[in-house]
C-alpha positions in Angstrom: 9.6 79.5 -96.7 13.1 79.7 -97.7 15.6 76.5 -96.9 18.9 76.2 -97.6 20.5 73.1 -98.0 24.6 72.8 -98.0 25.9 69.9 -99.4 29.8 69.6 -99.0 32.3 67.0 -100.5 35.3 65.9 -97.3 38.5 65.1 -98.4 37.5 61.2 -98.9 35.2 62.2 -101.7 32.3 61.6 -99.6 29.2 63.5 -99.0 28.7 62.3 -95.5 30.5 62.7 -92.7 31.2 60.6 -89.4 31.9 62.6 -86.3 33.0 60.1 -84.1 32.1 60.9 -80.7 34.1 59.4 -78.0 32.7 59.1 -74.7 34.8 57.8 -71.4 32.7 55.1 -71.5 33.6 53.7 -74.9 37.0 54.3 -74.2 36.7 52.3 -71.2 35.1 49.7 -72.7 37.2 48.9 -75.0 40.0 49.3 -72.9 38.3 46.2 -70.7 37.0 44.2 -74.0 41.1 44.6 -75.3 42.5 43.3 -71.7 40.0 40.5 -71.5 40.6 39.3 -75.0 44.0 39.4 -74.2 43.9 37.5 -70.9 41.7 34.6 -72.8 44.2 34.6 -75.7 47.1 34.0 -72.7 44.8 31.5 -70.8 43.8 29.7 -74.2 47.7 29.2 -74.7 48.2 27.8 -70.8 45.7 25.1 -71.3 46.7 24.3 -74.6 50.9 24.1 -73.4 49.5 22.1 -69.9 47.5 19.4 -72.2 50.5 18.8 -74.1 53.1 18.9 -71.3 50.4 16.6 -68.9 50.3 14.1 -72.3 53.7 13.9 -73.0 54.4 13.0 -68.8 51.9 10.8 -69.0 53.6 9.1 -72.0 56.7 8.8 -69.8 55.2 7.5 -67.1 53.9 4.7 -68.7 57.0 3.6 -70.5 58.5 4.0 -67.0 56.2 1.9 -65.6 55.9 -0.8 -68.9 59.8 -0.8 -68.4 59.9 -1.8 -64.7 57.1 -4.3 -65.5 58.8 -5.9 -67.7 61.9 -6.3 -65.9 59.9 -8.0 -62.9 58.2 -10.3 -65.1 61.3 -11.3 -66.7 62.8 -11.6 -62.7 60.1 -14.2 -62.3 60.8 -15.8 -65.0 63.7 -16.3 -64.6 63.3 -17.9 -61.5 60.2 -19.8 -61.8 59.5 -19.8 -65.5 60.7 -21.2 -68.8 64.1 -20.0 -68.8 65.1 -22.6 -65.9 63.9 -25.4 -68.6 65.6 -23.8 -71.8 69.1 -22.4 -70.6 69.1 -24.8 -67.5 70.8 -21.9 -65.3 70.0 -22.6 -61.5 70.8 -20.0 -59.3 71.5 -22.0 -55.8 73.8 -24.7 -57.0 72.9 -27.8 -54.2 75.1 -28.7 -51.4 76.7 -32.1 -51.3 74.5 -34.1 -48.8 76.3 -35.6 -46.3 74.7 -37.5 -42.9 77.1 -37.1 -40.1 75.9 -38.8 -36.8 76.3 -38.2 -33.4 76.7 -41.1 -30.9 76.8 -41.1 -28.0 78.5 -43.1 -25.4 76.2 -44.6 -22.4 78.0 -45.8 -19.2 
């Protein structure tokens, strides 16, 4: 029984060798895997811009809305509240009352 056994050095100095064997089917794949990472890389960056832009409306809407509360509490105060006592401001200032009456003659 005679075997011969052939051991060769590649150029990387190493005594085995890969053969990479690429099917259609890896390459497609991979292809998919590399377009679906990417579209969950761009969705990932959607949701993270919309939570920030949804948060930062939401803090406007609130200081819209503490802003417009505060100017109709300060209305009715002003009208009904403590500011009548302590700067004595009326709005309506009163009419001078005066009784006129009506006679009427009988014959």
């Amino acid at each position: 029984m005679l075997i011969n056994i052939f051991i060769v050095e590649s150029d990387t100095a190493m005594q085995t060798q890969r053969i990479q064997n690429q099917t259609w089917f890896v390459f497609g794949g991979s292809l998919l895997g590399s377009i679906f990472g990417l579209l969950g890389t761009f969705g990932w960056i959607l949701s993270t811009t919309e939570h920030f832009t949804e948060k930062i409306a939401s803090r406007i809407e609130r200081k819209k809305n503490f802003k417009e509360r505060y100017s109709k509490s300060w209305k009715l105060r002003s009208e009904f509240g403590k500011f009548n006592q302590i700067y004595n401001v009326s709005k309506v200032a009163p009419l001078e009352t005066s009784i006129t009456v009506m006679t009427s003659e009988v014959k």
